[in-house]
C-alpha positions in Angstrom: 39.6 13.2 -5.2 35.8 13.3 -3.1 34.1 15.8 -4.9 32.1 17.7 -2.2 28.8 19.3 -2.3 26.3 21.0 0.1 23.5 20.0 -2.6 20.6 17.7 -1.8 21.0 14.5 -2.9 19.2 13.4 -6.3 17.1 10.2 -5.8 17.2 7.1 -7.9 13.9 5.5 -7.3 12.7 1.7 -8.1 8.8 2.0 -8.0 8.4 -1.4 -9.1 4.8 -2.4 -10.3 1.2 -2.3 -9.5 -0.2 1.0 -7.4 2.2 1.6 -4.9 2.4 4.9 -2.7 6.1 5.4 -4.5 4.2 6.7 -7.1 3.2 9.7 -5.1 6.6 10.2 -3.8 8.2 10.1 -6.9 5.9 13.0 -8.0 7.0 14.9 -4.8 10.3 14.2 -5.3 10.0 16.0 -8.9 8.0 18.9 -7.3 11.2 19.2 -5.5 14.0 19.2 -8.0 15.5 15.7 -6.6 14.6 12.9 -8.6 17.0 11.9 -10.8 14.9 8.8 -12.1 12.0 6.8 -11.9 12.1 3.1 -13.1 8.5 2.1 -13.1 6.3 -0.2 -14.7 4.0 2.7 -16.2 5.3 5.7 -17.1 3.1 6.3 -20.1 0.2 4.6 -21.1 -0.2 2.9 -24.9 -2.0 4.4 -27.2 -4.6 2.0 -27.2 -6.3 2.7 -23.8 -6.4 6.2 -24.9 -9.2 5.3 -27.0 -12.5 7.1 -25.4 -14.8 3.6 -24.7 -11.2 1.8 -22.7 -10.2 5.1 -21.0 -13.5 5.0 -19.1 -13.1 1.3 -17.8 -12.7 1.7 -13.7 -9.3 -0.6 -14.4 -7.7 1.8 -17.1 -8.9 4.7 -14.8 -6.9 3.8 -12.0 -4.1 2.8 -14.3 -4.2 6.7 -15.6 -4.3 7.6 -12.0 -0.7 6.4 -11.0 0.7 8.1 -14.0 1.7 11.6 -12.5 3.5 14.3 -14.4 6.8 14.6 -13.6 9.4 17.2 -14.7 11.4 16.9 -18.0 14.4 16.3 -16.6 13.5 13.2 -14.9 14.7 10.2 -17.0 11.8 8.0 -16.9 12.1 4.3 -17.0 9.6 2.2 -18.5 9.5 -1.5 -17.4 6.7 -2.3 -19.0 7.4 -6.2 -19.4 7.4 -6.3 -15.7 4.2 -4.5 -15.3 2.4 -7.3 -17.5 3.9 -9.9 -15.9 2.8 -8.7 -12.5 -1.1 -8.2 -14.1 -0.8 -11.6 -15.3 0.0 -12.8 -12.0 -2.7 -11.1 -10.1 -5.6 -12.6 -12.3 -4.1 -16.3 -12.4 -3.7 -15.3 -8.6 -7.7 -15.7 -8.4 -7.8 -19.1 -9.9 -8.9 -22.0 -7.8 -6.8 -24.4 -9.9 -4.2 -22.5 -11.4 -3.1 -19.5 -8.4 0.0 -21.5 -7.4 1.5 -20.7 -11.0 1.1 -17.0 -10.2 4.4 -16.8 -8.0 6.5 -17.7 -11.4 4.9 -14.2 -12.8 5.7 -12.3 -9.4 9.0 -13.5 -9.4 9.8 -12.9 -13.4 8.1 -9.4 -12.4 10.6 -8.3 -9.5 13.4 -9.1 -12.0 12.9 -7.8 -14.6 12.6 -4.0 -12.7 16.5 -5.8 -10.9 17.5 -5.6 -14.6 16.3 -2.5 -15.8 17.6 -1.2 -12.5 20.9 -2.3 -13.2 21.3 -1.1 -17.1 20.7 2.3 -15.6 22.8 2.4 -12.4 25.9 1.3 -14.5 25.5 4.0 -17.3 24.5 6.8 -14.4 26.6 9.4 -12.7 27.0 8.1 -9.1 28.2 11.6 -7.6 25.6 12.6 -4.9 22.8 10.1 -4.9 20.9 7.7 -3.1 18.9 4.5 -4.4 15.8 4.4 -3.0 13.8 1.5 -4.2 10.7 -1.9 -3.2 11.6 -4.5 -1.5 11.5 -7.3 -3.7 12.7 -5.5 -7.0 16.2 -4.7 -6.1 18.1 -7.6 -6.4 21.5 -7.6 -8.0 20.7 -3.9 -8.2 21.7 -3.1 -4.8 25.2 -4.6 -5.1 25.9 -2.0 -8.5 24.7 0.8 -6.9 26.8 -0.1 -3.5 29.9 -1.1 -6.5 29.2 3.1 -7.6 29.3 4.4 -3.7 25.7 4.8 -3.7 23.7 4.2 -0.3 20.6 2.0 -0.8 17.5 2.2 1.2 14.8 -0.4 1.1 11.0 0.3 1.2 9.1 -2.3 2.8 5.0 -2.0 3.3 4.1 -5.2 4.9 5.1 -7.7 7.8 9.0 -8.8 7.8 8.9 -12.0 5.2 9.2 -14.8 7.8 6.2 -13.3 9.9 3.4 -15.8 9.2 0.0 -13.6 9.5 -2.3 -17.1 10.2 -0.5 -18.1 13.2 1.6 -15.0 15.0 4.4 -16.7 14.7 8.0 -16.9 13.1 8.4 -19.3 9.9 11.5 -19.4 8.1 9.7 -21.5 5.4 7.9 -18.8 3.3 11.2 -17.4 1.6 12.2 -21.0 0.7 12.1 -22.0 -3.2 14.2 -20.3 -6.4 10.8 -18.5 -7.4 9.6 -16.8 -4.7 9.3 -13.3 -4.3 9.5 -13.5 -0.8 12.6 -14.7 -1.0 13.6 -11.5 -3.1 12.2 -9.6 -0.7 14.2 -11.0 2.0 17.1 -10.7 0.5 16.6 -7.2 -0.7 15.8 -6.3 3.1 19.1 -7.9 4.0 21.2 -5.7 1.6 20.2 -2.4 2.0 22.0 -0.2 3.9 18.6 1.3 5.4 15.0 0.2 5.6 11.9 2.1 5.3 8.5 0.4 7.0 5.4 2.2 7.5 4.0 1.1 10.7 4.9 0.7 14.1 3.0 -3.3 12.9 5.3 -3.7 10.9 8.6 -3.1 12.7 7.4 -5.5 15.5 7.1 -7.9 13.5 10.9 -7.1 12.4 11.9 -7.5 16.3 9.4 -10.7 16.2 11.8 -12.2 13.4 14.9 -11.2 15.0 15.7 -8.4 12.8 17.1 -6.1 14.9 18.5 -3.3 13.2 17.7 0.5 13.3 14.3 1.1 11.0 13.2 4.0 10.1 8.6 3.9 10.5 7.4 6.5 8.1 3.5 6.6 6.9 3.1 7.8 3.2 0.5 10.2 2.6 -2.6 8.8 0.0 -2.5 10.7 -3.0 -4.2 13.7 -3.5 -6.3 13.3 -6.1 -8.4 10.8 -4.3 -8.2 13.1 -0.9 -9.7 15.8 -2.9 -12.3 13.9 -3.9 -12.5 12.2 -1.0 -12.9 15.3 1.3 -15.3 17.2 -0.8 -18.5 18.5 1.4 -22.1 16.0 1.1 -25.6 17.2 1.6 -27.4 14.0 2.1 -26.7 11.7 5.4 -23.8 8.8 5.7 -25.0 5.5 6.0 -23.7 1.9 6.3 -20.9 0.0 6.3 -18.2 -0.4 4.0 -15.2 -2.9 3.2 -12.7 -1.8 0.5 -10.0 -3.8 -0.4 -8.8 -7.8 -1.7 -11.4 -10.0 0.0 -9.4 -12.7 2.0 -9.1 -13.8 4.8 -5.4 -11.8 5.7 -7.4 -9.2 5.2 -10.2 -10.8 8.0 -13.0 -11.3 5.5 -14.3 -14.3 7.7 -14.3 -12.0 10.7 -15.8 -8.8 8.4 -18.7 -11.9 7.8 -18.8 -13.0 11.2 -19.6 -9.7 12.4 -21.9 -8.7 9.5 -24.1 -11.7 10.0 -25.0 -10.4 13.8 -26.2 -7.0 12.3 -29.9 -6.0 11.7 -30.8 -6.1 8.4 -31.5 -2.8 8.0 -28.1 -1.3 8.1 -26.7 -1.1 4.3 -23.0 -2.9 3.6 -21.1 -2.6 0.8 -18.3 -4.6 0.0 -15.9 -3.6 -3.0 -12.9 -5.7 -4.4 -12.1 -8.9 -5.8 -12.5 -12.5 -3.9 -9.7 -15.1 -3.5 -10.8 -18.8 -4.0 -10.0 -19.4 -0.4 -13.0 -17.0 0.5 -15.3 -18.2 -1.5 -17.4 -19.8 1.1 -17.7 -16.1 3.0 -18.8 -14.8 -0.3 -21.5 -17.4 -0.6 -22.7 -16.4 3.0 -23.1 -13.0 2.3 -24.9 -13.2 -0.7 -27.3 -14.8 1.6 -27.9 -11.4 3.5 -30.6 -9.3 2.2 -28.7 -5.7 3.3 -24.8 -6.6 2.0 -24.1 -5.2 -1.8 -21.3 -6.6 -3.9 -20.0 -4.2 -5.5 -17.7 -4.6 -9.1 -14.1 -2.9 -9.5 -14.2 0.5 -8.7 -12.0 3.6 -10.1 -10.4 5.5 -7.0 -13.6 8.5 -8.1 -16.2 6.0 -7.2 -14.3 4.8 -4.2 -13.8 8.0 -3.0 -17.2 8.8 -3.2 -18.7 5.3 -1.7 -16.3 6.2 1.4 -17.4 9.9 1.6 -21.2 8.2 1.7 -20.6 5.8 4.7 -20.2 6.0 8.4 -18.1 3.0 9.2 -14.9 1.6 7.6 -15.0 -2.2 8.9 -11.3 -3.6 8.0 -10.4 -6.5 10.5 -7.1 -7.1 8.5 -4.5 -9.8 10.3 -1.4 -8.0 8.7 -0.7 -4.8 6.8 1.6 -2.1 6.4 0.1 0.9 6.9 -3.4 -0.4 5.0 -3.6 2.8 2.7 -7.1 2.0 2.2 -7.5 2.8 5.8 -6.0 6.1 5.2 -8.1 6.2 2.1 -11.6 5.7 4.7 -10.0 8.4 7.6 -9.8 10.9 4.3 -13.4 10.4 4.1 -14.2 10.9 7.2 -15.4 7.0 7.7 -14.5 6.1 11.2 -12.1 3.3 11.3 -12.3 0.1 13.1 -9.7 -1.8 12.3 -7.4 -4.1 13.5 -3.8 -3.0 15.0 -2.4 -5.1 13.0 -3.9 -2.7 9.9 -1.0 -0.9 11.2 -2.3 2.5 11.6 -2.3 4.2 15.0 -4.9 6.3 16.6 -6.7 7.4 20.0 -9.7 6.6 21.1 -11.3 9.8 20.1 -11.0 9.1 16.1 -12.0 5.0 16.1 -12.1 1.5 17.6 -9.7 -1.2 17.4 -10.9 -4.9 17.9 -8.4 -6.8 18.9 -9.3 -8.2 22.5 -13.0 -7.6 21.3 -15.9 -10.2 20.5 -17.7 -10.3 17.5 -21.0 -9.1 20.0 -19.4 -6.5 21.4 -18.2 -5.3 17.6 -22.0 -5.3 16.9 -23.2 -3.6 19.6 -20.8 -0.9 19.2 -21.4 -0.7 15.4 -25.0 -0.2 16.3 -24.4 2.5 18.7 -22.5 4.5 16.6 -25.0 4.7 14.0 -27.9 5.5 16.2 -25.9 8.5 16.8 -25.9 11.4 14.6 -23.7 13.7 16.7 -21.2 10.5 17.9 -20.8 9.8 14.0 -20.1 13.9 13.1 -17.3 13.3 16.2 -15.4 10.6 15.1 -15.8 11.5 11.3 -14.1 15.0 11.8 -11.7 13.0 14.3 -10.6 10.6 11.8 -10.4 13.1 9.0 -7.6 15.2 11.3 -5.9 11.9 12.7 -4.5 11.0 9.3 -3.5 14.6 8.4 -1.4 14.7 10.7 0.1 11.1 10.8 0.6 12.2 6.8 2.5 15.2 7.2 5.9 14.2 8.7 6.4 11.7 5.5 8.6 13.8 3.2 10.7 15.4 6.1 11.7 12.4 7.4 12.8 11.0 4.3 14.2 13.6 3.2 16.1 13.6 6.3 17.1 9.9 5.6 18.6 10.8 2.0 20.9 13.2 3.4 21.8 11.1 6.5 22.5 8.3 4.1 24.0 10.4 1.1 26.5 11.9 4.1 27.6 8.4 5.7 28.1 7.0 2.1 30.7 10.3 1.2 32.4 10.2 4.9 
């Protein structure tokens, strides 16, 4: 006998590691009475980084910063072998001898949340749910839940897997090879009965790979601690540029420098993340540069604040999702000129995209804009309104989606 019910459905969701948005919707969900579970590399943090001196370190702050309370009922869990795994990864990633090895940690990473993903599904009560979960950590997960009559839905943030950023163009070859999280994430895109992508980018480059299946584009709003912060009034004038984010050159750092170098000295850049060895020669050219400040790992406080302090967010990034660091800058009020390829949309009222652009003409438009108190007060309050809005049809459209999906699966 179907058991029937009118209820929404509860939400099984696979956060997977490091500081994704899912994070955020998993503490909506919980506002909302339908989260059943969250498997996630941090749910609590050890005792040990609750020591006063490591608290205050900008990694263990943003580290506190994904935990969100959630409600008691939520089952909670922990994959905590996965989330080391994943940080191990990352830092080898930064090698210059050893970052080839870091695609064994990935790989380990995505299955082991696959396994803990499993144990739960096969103990749960299937009746009236959905598995919502990150591409590359579902794996033999999906097949359970599908086993249990649960719908599955796939949440992918970045360019289909056989898009290849450097050259436009389609190439089979970066899902190839046992450990490879690509190849995970390929497959988990493959499986699920519906995909999530959040950006128009992103769903061409679906079409691109011949992926044509119905997708459904939904941006995920940045999380509110940092917009609070982030939006919080200033007395003293915005200056400068600044570049937030993984310094490589997906992300355009060679353009970011090429552009930079053509500026007059006396307009203040900041630049704040970590360098891959591949960029390493556009690090050593900026250091040349009398007016461009490196700046350490920051908490998501002193990023918000840096951002909230600058007029321009320069972020000439080859492939994204929906960069949230973009978001991030709009929050800000930085205006944004990015890439379309960041994968966030705008008029021309709230920033400028370059594509189609020289590095001159970047210049010279950079240079206007700060000459120009009242262009600047435009744009910022342009930006700010532009990425409320994008934000705000997130959780009714996938809300929407669970029941759509919850609905087929019971028909």
């Amino acid at each position: 006998m179907i058991r029937q019910t009118e209820n929404p459905p509860a939400v099984i969701l696979n956060v997977g590691t490091g500081k994704f948005f899912l994070h955020q919707t998993a503490e909506s969900l919980s506002e909302l009475g339908q989260l059943k579970v969250v498997i996630s590399g941090i749910t609590k943090l050890p005792r040990i980084v609750q020591i006063e001196a490591l608290s205050e370190m900008p990694r263990i702050s943003r580290l506190k910063n994904r935990i969100h309370p959630l409600s008691s009922e939520v089952c909670e869990v922990q994959v905590f072998s996965g989330e080391i795994l994943w940080q191990i990864g990352t830092i080898i990633a930064k090698s210059r001898y050893f970052n080839s090895v870091s695609k064994y940690f990935y790989f380990t990473a995505g299955k082991s949340f696959d396994f803990a993903a499993r144990r739960y599904l096969k103990k749960s009560d299937p009746f009236n749910c959905v598995y919502h979960f990150r591409a590359g950590f579902g794996g033999g997960s999906i097949q359970v839940a599908r086993n249990l009559g649960i719908p599955t839905i796939c949440d992918h943030s970045i360019s289909h897997p056989h898009y290849d950023w450097r050259t436009g163009k389609v190439s089979s070859g970066q899902t190839k090879g046992y450990f490879n999280l690509e190849r995970l994430i390929f497959s988990d895109i493959n499986s699920a009965d519906h995909v999530i992508v959040n950006s128009e980018f992103v769903a061409k480059t679906f079409l691109r790979c011949g992926d044509t299946r119905k997708l459904n584009v939904m941006t995920p709003p940045i999380d509110r601690k940092f917009v609070d912060i982030a939006r919080a009034p200033i007395t003293d004038e915005r200056v400068g540029i600044v570049f937030v984010g993984k310094c490589e050159l997906r992300k355009g750092i060679d353009t970011f420098t090429d552009i930079v170098k053509r500026l007059p000295t006396s307009i203040p850049i900041y630049l704040a993340g970590s360098w891959t060895p591949e960029a390493a020669i556009f690090k050593r050219e900026l250091e040349k540069l009398s007016n461009v400040q490196m700046l350490p790992y920051m908490g998501y406080i002193d990023i918000a604040r840096l951002m909230r302090h600058s007029v321009i967010f320069l972020f000439p990034s080859r492939a994204e999702g929906s960069a949230r660091v973009i978001g991030e800058a709009m929050h800000a009020g930085c205006i944004p000129f990015i890439t379309r390829e960041s994968g966030v949309n705008f008029d021309s009222n709230t920033g400028f995209f370059l594509n189609g652009m020289t590095s001159n003409e970047i210049g010279k438009t950079i240079e206007r804009i700060l000459s120009d108190r009242n262009e600047q007060m435009k744009y910022s309050a342009s930006a700010r309104d532009s990425i409320e809005l994008i934000e705000q049809s997130y959780l009714p459209d996938l809300l929407s989606l669970y029941k759509i999906a919850s609905m087929n699966e019971r028909r």
